[in-house]
N, C-alpha and C positions, 0 to 999 in steps of 0.2 A: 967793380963787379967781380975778378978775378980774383979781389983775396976774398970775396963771401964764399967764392966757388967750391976753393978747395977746401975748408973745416966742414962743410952742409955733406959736400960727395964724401970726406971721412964718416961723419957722422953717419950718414946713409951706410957705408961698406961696415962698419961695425956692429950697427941692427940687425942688417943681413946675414952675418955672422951668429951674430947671437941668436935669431931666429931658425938659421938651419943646426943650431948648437944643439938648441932645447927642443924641437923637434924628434933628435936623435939622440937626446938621451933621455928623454921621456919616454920613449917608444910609440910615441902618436901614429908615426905611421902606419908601423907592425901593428896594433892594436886596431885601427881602423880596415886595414885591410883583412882581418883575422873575422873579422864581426863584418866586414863587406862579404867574405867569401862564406856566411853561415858559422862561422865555429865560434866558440867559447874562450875568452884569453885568457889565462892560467896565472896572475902576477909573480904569484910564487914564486915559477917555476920557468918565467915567461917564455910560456910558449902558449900556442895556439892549439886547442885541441880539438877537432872534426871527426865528427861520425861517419864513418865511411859504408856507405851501404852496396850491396852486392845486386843486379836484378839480373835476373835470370828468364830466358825466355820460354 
């Protein structure tokens, strides 16, 4: 049971890896959180761009 153990928990640490990799360098999260909070994502340029409005009482 102890030699399946340890290639399966490598295997597992390496996905994980590879899954917070491409995460962050896709920009999934910047991009979801840009479009969570109302703005527009800019690939170009990447950045986030929000209209900012002013109310006045």
């Amino acid at each position: 049971m102890r030699r399946l153990l340890f290639p399966l928990l490598v295997l597992l640490t390496v996905a994980l890896a590879a899954l917070l990799a491409w995460l962050w360098w896709s920009d999934y999260i910047l991009v979801d959180k840009c479009l969570d909070a109302g703005g527009l994502w800019n690939a170009g340029t990447r950045i986030c761009e929000l209209q900012v409005t002013t109310i006045r009482p």
